[in-house]
PyMOL Python script that loads the backbone (N, CA, C, O; Angstrom):
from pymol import cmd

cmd.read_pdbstr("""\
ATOM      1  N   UNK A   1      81.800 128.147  71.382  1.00  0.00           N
ATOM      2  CA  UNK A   1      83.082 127.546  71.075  1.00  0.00           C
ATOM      3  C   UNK A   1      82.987 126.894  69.694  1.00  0.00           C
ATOM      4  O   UNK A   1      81.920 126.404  69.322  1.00  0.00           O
ATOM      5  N   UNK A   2      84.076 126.879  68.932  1.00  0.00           N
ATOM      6  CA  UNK A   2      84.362 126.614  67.377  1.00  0.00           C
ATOM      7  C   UNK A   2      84.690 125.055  67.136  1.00  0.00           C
ATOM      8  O   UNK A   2      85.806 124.685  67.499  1.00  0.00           O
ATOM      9  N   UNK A   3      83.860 124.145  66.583  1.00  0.00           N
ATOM     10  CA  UNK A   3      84.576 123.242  66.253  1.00  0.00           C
ATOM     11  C   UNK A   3      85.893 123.005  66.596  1.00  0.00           C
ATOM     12  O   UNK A   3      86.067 122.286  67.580  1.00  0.00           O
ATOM     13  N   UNK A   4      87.064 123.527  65.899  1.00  0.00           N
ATOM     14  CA  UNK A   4      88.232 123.699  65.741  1.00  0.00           C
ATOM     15  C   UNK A   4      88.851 123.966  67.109  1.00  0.00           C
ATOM     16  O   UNK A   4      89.953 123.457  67.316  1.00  0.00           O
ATOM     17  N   UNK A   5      88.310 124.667  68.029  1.00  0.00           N
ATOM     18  CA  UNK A   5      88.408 124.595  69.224  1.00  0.00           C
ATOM     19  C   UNK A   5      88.467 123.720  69.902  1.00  0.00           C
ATOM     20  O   UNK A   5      89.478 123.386  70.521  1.00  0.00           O
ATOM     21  N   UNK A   6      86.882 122.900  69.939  1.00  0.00           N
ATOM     22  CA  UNK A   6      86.725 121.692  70.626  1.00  0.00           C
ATOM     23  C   UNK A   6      87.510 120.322  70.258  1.00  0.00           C
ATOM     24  O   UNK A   6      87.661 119.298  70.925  1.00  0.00           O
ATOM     25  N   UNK A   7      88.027 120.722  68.757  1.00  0.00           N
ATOM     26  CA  UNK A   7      88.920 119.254  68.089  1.00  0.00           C
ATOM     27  C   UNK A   7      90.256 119.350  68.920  1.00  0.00           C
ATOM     28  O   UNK A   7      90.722 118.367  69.495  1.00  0.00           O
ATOM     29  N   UNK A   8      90.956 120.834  68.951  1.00  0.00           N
ATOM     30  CA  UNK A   8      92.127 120.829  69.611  1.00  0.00           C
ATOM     31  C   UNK A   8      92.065 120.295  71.192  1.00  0.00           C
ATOM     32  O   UNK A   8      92.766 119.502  71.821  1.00  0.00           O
ATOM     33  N   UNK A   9      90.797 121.170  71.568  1.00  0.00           N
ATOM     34  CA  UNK A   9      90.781 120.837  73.095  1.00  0.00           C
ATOM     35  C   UNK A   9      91.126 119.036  73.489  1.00  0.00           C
ATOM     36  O   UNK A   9      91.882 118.549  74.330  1.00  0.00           O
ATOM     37  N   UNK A  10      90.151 118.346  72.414  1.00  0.00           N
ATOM     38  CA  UNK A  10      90.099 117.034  72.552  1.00  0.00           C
ATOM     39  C   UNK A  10      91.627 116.346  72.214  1.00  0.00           C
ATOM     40  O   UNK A  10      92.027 115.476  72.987  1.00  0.00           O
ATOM     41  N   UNK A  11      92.535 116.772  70.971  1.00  0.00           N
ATOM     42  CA  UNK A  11      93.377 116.417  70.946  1.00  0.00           C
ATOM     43  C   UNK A  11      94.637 116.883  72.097  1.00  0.00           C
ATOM     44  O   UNK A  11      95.614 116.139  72.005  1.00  0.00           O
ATOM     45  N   UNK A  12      94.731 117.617  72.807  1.00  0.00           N
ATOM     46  CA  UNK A  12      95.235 118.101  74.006  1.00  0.00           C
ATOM     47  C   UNK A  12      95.161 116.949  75.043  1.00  0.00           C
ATOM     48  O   UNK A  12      96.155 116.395  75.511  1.00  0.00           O
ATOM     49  N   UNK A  13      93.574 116.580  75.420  1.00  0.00           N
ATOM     50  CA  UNK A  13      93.370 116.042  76.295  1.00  0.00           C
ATOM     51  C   UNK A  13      94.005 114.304  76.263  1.00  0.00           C
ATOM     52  O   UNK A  13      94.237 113.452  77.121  1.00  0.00           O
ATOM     53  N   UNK A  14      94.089 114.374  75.044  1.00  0.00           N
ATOM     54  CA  UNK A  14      94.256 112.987  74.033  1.00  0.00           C
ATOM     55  C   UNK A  14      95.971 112.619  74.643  1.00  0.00           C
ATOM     56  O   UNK A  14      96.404 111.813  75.466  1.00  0.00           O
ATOM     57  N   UNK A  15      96.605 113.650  73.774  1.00  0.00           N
ATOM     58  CA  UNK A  15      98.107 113.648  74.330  1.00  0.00           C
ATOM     59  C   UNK A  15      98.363 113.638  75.318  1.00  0.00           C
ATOM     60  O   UNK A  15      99.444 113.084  75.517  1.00  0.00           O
ATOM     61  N   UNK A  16      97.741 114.112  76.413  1.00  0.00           N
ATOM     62  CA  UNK A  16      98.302 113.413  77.944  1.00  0.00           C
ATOM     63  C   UNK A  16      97.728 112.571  78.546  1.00  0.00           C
ATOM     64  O   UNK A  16      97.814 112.237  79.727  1.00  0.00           O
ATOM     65  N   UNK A  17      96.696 111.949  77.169  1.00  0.00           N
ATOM     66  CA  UNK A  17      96.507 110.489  78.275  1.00  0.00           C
ATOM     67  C   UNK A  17      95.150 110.654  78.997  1.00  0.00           C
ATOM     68  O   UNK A  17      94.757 109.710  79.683  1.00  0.00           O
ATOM     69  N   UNK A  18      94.452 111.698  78.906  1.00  0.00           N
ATOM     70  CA  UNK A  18      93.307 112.071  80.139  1.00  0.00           C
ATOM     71  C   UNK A  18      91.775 111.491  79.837  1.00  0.00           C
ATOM     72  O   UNK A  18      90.785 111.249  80.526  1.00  0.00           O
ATOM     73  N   UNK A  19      92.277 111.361  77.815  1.00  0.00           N
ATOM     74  CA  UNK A  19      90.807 110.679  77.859  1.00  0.00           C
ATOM     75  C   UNK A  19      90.874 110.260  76.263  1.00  0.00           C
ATOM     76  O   UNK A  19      91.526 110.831  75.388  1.00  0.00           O
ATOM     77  N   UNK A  20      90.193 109.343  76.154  1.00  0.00           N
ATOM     78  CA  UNK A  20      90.423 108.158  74.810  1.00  0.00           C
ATOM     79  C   UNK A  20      89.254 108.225  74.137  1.00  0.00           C
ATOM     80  O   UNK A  20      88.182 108.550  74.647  1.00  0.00           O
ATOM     81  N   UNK A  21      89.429 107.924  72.995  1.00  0.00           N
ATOM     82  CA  UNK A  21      88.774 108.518  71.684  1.00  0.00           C
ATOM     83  C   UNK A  21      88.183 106.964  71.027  1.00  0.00           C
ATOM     84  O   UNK A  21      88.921 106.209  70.394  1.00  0.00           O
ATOM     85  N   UNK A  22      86.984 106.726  71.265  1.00  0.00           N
ATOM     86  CA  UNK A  22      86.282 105.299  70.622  1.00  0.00           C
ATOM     87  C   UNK A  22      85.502 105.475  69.345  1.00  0.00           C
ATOM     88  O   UNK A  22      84.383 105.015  69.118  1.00  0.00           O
ATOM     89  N   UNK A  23      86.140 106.099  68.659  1.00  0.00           N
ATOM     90  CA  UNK A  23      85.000 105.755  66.997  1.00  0.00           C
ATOM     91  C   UNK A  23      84.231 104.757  67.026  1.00  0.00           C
ATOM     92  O   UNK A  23      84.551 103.662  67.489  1.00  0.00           O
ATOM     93  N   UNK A  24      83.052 105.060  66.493  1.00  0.00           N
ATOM     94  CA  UNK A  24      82.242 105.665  66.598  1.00  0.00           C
ATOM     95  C   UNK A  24      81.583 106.345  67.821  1.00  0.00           C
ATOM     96  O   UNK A  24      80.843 107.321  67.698  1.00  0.00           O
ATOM     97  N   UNK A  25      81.938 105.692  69.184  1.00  0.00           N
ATOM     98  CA  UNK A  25      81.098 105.999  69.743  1.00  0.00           C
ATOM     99  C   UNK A  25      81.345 107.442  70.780  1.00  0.00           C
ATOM    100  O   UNK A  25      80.433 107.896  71.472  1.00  0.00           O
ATOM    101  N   UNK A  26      82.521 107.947  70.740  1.00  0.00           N
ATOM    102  CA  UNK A  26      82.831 109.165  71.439  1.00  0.00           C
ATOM    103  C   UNK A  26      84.334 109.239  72.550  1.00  0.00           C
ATOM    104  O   UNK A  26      85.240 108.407  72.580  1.00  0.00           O
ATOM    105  N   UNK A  27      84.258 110.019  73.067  1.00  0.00           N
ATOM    106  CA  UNK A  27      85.310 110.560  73.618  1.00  0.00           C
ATOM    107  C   UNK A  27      84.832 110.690  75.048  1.00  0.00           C
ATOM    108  O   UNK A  27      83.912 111.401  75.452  1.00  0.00           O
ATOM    109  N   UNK A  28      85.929 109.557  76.023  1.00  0.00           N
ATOM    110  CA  UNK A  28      85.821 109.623  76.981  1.00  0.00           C
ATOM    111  C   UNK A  28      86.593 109.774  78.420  1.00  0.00           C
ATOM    112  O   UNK A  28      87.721 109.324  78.221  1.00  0.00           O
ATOM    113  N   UNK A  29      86.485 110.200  79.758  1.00  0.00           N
ATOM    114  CA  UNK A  29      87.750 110.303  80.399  1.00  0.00           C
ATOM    115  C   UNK A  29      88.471 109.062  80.726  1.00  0.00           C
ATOM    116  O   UNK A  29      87.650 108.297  81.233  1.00  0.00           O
ATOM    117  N   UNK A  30      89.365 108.642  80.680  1.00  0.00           N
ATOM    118  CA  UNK A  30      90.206 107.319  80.924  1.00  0.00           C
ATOM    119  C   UNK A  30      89.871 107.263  82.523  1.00  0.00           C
ATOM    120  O   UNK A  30      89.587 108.168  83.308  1.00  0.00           O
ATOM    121  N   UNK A  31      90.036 105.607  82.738  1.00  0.00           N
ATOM    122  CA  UNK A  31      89.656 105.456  84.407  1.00  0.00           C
ATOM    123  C   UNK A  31      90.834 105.361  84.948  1.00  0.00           C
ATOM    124  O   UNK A  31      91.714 104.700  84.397  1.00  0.00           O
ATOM    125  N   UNK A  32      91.044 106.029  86.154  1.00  0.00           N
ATOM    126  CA  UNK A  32      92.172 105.783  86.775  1.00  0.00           C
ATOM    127  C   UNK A  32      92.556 104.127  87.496  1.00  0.00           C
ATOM    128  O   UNK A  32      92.048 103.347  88.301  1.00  0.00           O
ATOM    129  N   UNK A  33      93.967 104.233  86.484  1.00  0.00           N
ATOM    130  CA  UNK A  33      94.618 102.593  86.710  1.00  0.00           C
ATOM    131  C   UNK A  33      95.042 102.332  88.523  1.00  0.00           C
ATOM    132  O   UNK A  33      95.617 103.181  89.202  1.00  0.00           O
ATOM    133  N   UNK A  34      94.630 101.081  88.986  1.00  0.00           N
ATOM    134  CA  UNK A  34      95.465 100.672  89.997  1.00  0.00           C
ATOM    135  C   UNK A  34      97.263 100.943  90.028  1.00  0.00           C
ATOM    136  O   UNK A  34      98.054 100.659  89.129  1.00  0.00           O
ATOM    137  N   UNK A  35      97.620 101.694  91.608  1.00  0.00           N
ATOM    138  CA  UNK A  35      99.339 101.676  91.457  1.00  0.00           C
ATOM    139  C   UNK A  35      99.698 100.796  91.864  1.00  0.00           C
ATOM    140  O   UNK A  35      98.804 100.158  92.419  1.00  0.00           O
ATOM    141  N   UNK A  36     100.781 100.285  91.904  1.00  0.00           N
ATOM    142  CA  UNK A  36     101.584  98.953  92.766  1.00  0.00           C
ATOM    143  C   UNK A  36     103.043  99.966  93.196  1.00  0.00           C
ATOM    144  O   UNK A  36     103.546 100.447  92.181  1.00  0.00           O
ATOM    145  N   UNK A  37     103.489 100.201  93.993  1.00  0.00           N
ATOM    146  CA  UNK A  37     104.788 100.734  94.102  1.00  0.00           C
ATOM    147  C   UNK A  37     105.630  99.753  93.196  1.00  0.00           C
ATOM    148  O   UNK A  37     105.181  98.741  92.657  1.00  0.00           O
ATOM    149  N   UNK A  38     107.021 100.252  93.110  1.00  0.00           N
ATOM    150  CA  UNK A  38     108.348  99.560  92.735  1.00  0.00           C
ATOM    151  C   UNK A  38     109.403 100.470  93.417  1.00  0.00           C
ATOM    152  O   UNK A  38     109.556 101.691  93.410  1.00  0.00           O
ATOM    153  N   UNK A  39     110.185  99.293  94.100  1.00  0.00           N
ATOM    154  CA  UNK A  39     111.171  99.664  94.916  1.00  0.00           C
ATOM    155  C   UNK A  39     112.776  99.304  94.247  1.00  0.00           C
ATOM    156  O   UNK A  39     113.275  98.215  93.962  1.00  0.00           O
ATOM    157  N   UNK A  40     113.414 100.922  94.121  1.00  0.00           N
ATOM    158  CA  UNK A  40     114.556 101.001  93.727  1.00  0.00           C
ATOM    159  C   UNK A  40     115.750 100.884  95.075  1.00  0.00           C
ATOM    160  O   UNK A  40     115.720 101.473  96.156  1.00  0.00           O
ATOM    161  N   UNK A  41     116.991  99.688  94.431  1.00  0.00           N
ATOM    162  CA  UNK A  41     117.386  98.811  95.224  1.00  0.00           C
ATOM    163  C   UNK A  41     118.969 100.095  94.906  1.00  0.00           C
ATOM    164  O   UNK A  41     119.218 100.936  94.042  1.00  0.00           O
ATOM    165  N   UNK A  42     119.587  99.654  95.980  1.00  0.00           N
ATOM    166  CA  UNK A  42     121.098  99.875  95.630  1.00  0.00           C
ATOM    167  C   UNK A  42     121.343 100.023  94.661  1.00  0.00           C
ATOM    168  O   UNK A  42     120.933  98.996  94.119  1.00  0.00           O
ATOM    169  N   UNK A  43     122.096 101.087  93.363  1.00  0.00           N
ATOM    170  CA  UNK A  43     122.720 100.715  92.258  1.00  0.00           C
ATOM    171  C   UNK A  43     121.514 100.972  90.891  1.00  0.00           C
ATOM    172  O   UNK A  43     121.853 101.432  89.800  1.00  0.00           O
ATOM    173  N   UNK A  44     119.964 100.531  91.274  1.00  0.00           N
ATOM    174  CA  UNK A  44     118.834 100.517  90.569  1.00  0.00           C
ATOM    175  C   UNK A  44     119.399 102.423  89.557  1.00  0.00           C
ATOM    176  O   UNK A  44     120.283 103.259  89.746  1.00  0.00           O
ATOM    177  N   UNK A  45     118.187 102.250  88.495  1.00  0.00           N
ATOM    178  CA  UNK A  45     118.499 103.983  88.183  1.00  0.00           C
ATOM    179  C   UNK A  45     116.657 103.831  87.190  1.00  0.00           C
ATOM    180  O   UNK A  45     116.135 102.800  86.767  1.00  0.00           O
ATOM    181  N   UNK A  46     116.214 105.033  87.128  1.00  0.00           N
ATOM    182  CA  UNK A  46     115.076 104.941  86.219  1.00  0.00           C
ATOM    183  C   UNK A  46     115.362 106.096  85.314  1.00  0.00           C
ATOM    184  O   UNK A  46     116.361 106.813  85.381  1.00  0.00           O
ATOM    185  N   UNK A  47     114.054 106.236  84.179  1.00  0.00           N
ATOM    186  CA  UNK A  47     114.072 106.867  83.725  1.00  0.00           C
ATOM    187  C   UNK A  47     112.738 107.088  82.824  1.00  0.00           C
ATOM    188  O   UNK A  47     112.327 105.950  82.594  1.00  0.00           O
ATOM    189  N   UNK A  48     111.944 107.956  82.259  1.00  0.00           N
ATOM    190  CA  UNK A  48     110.959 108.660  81.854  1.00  0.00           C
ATOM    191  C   UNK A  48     111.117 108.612  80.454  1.00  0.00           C
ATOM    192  O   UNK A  48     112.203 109.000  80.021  1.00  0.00           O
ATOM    193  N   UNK A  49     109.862 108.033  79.274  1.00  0.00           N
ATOM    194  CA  UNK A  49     110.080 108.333  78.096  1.00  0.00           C
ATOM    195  C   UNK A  49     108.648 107.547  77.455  1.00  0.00           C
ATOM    196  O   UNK A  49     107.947 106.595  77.799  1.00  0.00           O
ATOM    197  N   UNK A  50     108.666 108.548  76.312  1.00  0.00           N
ATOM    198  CA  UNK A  50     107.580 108.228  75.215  1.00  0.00           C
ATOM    199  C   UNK A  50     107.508 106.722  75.393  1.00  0.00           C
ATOM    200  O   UNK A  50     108.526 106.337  75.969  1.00  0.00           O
ATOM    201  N   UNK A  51     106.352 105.350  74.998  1.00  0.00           N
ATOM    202  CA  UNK A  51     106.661 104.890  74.539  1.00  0.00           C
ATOM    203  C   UNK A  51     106.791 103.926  73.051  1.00  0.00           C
ATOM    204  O   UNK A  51     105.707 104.317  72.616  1.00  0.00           O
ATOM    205  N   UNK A  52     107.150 103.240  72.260  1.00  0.00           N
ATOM    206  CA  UNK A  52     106.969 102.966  70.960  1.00  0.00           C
ATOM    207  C   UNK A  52     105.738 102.525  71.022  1.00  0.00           C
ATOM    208  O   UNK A  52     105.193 102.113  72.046  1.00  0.00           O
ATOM    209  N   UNK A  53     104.982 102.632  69.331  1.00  0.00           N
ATOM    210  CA  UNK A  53     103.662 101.633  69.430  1.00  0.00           C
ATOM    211  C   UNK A  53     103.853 100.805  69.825  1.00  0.00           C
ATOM    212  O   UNK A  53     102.850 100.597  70.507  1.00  0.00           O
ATOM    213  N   UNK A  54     104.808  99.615  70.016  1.00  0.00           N
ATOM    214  CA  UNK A  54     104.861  98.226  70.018  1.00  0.00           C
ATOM    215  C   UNK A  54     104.651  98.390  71.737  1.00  0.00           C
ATOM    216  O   UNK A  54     103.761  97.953  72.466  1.00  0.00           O
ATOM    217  N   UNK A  55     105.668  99.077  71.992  1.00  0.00           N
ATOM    218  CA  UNK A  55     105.376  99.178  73.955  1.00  0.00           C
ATOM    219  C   UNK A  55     104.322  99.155  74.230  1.00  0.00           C
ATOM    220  O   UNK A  55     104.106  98.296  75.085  1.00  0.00           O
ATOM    221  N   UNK A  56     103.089  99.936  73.794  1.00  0.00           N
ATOM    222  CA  UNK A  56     102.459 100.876  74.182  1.00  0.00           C
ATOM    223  C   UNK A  56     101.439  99.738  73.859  1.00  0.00           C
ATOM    224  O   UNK A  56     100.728  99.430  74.816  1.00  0.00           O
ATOM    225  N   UNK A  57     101.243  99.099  72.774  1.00  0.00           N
ATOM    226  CA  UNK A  57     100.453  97.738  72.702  1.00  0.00           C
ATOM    227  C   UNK A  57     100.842  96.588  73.694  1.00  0.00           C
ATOM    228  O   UNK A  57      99.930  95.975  74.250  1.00  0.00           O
ATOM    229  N   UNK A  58     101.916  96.322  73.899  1.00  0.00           N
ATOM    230  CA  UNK A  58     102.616  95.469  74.671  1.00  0.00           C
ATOM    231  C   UNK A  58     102.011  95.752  76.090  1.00  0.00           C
ATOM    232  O   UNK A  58     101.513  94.863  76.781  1.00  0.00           O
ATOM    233  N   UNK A  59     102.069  96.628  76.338  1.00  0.00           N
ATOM    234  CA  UNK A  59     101.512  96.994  77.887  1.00  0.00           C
ATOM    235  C   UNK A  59     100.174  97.534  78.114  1.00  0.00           C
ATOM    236  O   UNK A  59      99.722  97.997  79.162  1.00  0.00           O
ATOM    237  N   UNK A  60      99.527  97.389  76.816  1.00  0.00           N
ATOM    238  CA  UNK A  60      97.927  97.795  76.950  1.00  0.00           C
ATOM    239  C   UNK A  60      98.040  99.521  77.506  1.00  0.00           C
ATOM    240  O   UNK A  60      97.500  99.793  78.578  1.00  0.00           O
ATOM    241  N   UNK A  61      98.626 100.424  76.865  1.00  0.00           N
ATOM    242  CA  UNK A  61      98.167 101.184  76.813  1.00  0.00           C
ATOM    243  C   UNK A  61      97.745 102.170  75.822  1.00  0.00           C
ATOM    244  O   UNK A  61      97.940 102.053  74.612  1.00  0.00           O
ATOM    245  N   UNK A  62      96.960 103.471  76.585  1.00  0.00           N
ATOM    246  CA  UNK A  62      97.020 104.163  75.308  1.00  0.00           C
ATOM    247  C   UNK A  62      97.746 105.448  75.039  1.00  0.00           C
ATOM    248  O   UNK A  62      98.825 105.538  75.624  1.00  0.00           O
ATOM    249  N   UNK A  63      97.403 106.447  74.298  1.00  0.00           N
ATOM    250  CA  UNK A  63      98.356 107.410  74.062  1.00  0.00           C
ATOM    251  C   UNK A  63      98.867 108.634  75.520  1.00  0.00           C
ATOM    252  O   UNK A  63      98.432 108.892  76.643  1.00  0.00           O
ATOM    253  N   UNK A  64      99.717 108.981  74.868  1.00  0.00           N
ATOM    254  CA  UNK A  64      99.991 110.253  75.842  1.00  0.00           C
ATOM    255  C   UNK A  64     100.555 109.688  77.002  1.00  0.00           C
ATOM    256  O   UNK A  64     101.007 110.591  77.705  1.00  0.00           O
ATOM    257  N   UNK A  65     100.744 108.392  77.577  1.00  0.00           N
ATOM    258  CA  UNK A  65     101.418 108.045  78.868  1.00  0.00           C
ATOM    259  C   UNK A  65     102.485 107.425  78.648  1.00  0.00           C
ATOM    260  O   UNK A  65     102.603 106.310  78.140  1.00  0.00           O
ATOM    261  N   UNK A  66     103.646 108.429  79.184  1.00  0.00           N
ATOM    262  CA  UNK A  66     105.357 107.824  79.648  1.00  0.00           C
ATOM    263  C   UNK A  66     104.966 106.570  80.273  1.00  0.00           C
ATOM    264  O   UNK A  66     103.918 106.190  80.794  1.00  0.00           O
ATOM    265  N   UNK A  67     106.212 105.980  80.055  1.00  0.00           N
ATOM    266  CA  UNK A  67     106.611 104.762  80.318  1.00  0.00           C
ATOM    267  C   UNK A  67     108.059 105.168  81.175  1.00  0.00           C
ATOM    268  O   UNK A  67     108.932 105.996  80.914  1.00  0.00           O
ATOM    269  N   UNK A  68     107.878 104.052  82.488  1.00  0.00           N
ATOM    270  CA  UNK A  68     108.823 104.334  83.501  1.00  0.00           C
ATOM    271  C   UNK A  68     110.194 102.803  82.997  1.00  0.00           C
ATOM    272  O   UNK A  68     109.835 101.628  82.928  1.00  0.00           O
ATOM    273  N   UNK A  69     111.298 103.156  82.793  1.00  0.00           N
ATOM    274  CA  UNK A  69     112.055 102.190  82.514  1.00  0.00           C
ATOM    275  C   UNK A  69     113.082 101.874  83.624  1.00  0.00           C
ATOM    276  O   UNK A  69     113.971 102.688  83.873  1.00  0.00           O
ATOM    277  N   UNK A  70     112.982 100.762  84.263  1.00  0.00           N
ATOM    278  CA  UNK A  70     114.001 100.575  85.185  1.00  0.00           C
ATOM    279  C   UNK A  70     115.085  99.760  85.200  1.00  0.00           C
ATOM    280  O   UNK A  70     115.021  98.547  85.401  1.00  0.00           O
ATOM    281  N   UNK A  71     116.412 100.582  84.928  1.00  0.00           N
ATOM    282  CA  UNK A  71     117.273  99.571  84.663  1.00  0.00           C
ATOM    283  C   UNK A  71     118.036  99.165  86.240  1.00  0.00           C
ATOM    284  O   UNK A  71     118.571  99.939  87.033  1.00  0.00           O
ATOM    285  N   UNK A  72     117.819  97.355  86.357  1.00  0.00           N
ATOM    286  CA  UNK A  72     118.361  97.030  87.622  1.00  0.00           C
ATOM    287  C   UNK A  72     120.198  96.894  87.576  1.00  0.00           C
ATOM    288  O   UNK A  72     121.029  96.896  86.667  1.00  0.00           O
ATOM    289  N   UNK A  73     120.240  96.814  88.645  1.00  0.00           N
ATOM    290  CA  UNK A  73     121.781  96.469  88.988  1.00  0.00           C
ATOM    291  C   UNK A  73     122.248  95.385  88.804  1.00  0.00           C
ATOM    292  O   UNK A  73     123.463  95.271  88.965  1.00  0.00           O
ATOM    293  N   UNK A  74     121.467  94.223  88.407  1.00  0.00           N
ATOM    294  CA  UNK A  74     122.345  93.549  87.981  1.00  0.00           C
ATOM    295  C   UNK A  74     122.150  92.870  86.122  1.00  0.00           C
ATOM    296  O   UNK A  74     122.394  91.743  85.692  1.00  0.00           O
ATOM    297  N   UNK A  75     121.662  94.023  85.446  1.00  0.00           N
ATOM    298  CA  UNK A  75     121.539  94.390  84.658  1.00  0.00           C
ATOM    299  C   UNK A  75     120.274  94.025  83.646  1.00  0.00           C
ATOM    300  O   UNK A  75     120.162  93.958  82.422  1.00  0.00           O
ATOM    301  N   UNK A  76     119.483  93.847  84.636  1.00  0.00           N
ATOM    302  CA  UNK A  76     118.141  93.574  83.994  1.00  0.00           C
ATOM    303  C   UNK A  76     117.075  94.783  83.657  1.00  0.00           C
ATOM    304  O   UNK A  76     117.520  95.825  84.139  1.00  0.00           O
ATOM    305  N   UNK A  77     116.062  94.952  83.121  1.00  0.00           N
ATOM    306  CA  UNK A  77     115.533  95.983  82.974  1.00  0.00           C
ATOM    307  C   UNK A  77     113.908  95.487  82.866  1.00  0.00           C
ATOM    308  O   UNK A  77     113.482  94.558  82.180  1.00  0.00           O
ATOM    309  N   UNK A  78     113.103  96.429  83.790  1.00  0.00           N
ATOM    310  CA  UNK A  78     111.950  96.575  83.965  1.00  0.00           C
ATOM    311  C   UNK A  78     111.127  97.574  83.118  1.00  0.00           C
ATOM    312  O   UNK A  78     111.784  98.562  82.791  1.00  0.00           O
ATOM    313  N   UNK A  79     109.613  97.551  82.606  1.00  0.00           N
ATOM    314  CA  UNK A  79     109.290  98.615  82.433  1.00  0.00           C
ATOM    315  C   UNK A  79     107.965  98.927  82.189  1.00  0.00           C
ATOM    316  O   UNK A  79     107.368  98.296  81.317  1.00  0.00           O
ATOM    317  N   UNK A  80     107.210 100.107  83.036  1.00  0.00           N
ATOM    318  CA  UNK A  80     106.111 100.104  83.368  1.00  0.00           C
ATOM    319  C   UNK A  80     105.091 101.619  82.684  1.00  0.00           C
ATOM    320  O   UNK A  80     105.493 102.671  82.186  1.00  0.00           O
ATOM    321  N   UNK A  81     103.697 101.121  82.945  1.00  0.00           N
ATOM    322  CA  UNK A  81     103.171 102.673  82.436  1.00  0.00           C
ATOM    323  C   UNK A  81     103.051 103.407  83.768  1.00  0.00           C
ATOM    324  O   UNK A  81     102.766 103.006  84.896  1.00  0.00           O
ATOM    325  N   UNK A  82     103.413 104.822  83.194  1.00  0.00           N
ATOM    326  CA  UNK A  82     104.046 105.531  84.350  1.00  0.00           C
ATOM    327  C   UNK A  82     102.944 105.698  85.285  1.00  0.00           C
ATOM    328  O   UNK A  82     103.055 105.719  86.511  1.00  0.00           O
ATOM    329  N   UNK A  83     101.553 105.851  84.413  1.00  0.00           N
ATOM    330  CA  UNK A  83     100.473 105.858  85.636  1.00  0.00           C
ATOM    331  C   UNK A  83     100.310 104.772  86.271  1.00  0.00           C
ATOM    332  O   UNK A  83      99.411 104.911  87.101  1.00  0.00           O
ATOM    333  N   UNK A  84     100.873 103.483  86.274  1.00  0.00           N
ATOM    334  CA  UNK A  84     100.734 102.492  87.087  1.00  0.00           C
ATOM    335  C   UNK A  84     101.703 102.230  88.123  1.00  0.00           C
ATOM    336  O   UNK A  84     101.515 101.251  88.846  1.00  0.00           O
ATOM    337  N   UNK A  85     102.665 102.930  88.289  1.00  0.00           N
ATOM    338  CA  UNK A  85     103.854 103.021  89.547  1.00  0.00           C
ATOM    339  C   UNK A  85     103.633 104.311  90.513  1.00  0.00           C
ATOM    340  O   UNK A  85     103.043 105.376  90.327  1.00  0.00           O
ATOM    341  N   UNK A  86     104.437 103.714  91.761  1.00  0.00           N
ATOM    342  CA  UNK A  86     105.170 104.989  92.122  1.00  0.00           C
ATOM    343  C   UNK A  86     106.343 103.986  92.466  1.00  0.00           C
ATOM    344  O   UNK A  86     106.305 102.757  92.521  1.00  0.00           O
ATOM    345  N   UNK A  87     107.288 104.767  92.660  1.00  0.00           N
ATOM    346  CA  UNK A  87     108.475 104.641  92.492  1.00  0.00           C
ATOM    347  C   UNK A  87     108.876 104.527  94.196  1.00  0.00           C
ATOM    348  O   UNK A  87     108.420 105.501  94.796  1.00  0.00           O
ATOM    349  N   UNK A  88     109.459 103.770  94.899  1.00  0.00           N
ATOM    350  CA  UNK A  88     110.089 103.480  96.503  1.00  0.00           C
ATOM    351  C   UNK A  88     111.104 103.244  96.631  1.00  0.00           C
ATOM    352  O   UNK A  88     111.600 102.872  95.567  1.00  0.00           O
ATOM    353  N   UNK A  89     111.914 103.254  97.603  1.00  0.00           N
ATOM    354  CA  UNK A  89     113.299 103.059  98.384  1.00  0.00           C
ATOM    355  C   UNK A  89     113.010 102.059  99.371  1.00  0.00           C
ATOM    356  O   UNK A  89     113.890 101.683 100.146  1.00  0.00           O
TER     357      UNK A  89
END
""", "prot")
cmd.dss("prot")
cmd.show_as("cartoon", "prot")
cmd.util.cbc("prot")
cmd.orient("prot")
């Protein structure tokens, strides 16, 4: 396998989040985060999306993981890394 190979492979793996990149010291698989459910109420609605650097610092994470946004009913809004939810009724 080609360099160029293994850089893409790594950047692949990078973009979804599967494993994080420590200069100097290497490339490794990310540990899987604790879930907590969140329970969508009457009226609740979510939704799926990139999120900004600032989010993405804000919530300690790293690349490649959606962010779950929940806007409540009475018009407040929640918002989580998507590997740290599941979503309930």
């Amino acid at each position: 396998m080609s360099r160029t190979s293994v850089r893409q492979a790594v950047a692949l793996l990078r973009s979804e989040g599967l494993v994080i990149v420590e200069p100097p010291r290497g490339t490794f698989v990310r540990a899987v985060e604790p879930t907590e459910t969140v329970t969508l109420r009457k009226g609740d609605t979510a939704t799926a999306r990139m999120p900004t650097p600032a989010e993405r610092r804000e919530l300690e994470m790293g690349e490649g993981i959606p962010v779950i946004v929940i806007f409540r009913a009475d018009g407040s809004r929640e918002m989580f890394g998507a590997d740290r939810i599941r979503l309930g009724r």
